[in-house]
C-alpha positions, 0 to 999 in steps of 0.5 A: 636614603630610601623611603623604606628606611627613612620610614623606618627610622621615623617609625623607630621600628626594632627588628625584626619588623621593617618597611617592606613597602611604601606607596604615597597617592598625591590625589588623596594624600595618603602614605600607605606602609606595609610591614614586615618581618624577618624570620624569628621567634616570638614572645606568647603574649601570656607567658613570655615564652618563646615559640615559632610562627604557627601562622599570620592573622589577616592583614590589619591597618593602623592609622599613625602620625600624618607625614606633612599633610599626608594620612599615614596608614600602616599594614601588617599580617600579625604572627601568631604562636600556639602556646602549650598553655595559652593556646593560639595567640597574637605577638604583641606588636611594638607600635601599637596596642592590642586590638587597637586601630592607631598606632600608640604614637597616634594615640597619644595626640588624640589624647592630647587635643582631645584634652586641649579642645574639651570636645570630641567634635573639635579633635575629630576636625583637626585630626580627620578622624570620626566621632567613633574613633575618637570616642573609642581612643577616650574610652580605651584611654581610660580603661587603660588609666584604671587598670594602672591606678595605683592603690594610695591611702586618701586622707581627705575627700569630698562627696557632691552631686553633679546634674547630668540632665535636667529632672533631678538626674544627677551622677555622684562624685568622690574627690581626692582633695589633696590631689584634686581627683575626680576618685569615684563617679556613679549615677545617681545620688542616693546611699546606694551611689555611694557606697560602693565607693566605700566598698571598693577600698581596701582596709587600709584605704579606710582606715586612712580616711580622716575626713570626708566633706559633703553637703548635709545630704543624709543619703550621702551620710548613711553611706558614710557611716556605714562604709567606714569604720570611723564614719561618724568622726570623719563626716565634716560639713561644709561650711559655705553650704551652711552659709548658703542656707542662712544666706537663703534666709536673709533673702527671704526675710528681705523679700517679706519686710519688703512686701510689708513695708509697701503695703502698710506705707506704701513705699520701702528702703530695700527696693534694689538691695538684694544683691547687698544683703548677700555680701560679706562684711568685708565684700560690700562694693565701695560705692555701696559702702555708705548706702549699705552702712545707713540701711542697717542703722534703720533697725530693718529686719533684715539688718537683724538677719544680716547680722546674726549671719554674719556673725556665724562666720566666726565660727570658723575660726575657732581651734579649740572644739570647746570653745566653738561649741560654746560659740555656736550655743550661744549663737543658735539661742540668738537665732531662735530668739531673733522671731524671723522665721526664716532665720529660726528654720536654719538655725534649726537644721544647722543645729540637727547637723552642729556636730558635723559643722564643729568637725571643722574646726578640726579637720579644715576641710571643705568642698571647695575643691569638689565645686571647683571640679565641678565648674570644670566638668560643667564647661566640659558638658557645655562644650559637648551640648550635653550628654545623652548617655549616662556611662558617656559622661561618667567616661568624659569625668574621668578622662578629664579630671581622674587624675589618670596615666591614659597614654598607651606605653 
């Protein structure tokens, strides 16, 4: 078989394009194919109308699949046709898309270890190809994913802040969390990050939103309310962020109980059991299990802290909405009364946000898809030593985690 067609059946090139030329150089190992047509008529780009050659635009080159070891680069002069209507235009070519510099086949293997490595540094090494270009095939990639998304009712989502550098930079994030998607990303944190979210959906879209989980960020809850019809009946919040805040308060009242015991005698139970005041009930380490057990017969402050946290998480097994909010009464009156400050403060703000805490009793929804995104998107910031440039980042969110169609058809 000659090269030409054995390059073109490798190729797959459909008439009337064919190989017209094939050079290999051994010292720099490369295949350089120069492309051709027969004569034909062309499809205009815009309408689909079928017209002559007007002309060729200058010679351009794609950079394809390696043959063995070798670079594979291939050429070609692009017809171009006058439309009656589009004017002047390039045809469309079948091995790459528009205004590309690789063929779709090399595309899709960029794409592929791009994806595989988390870095751009890491794919440019295997493939021989520059930061630019990589770049440039992850920001066409998702361009070309958010141009196809589909538009789909969203029943549930979750709303969180990622930081993006250090001083308080941070970039907003909307999830899908039936199909863990990253849906939405926006620099920022405040109402106005979020609500274009909301003002991007349609009506539908809206209307089929039946809850939203988030931290208790009231920027974030503004823009709820305001971006949804149903916004105050769809805002649950989540419940391990409302555990971490009585978490902070059972630490806190063991750091104070601490000081005090040694300063007044001078020594103190809780020397090395920070980490034990932290675990669950259920999570306690076995070999802690019998110090932890006598710790909190010795009537400590911090033992009483321990216990109404815990007993909060009850709370979330409840089903009927009545009855948690009996509950959770009767639980905040024992947190006023325990006379632990710090406790008496998170009561106090789970209290000013009780109705959104009780909506998961119906809905059942929390953030721990988001953080779990979340974790992904920080290994991919680790990885990449960062990022300077806001938009880059936004671009790696969702090349990595938006769920997108990025392979060129």
């Amino acid at each position: 078989m000659q090269d030409t067609k054995l390059f073109e059946t490798i190729l797959g090139l459909p008439p009337p394009w064919h190989v017209g030329q094939v050079t290999l150089d051994p010292t720099t190992q490369r295949v350089d194919l120069w492309l051709a047509h027969d004569e034909t008529r062309w499809r205009c780009p815009e309408c689909e109308s079928e017209l002559g050659c007007w002309d060729h635009a200058e010679e351009r080159t794609w950079r394809h699949l390696d043959t063995c070891q070798f670079q594979t680069y291939l050429h070609a002069r692009i017809p171009r046709v006058q439309c009656p209507t589009h004017g002047v235009k390039q045809v469309i070519v079948p091995w790459a898309e528009p205004r590309g510099r690789f063929t779709a086949l090399m595309e899709r293997l960029v794409i592929d270890v791009i994806h595989q490595c988390s870095t751009l540094t890491g794919a440019c090494r295997i493939l021989r190809i520059s930061w630019d270009e990589a770049w440039g095939v992850m920001d066409r990639a998702v361009t070309r994913g958010q141009r196809r998304k589909a538009v789909r009712p969203m029943r549930h989502l979750g709303v969180d802040e990622k930081a993006f550098r250090k001083g308080h930079r941070y970039h907003t994030l909307v999830c899908d969390l039936d199909r863990a998607t990253v849906e939405f990303v926006a620099p920022g944190r405040g109402a106005e990050a979020l609500a274009p979210f909301f003002h991007g959906l349609t009506d539908a879209q809206r209307a089929a939103v039946e809850a939203v989980a988030m931290d208790m960020w009231d920027p974030y809850i503004l823009a709820t309310r305001q971006g949804l019809p149903q916004g105050d009946d769809c805002i649950v919040f989540d419940r391990f962020h409302a555990m971490c805040h009585l978490t902070t308060a059972v630490d806190q009242v063991r750091k104070r109980e601490h000081t005090d015991l040694l300063q007044t005698t001078g020594t103190s139970p809780l020397k090395r059991t920070k980490y034990l005041w932290l675990y669950s009930a259920e999570r306690v380490p076995i070999e802690h299990t019998a110090q932890f057990a006598v710790l909190r017969r010795q009537h400590l402050k911090v033992a009483r802290a321990w216990a109404i946290k815990e007993q909060l998480r009850h709370l979330w097994d409840y089903r009927q909405p009545h009855a948690a909010r009996r509950f959770f009464q009767r639980w905040y009156g024992w947190a006023r009364r325990s006379q632990l400050e710090p406790i008496r403060r998170a009561a106090a703000t789970l209290r000013r946000y009780q109705d959104g805490l009780l909506r998961y009793v119906r809905h059942r929804v929390t953030n721990g898809v988001v953080e779990g995104l979340n974790s992904k998107i920080m290994s991919i910031k680790r990885k990449a030593c960062g990022f300077r440039n806001p938009d880059h980042f936004t671009t790696a969110i969702y090349f990595h985690c938006g769920g997108l169609d990025l392979y060129p058809r």
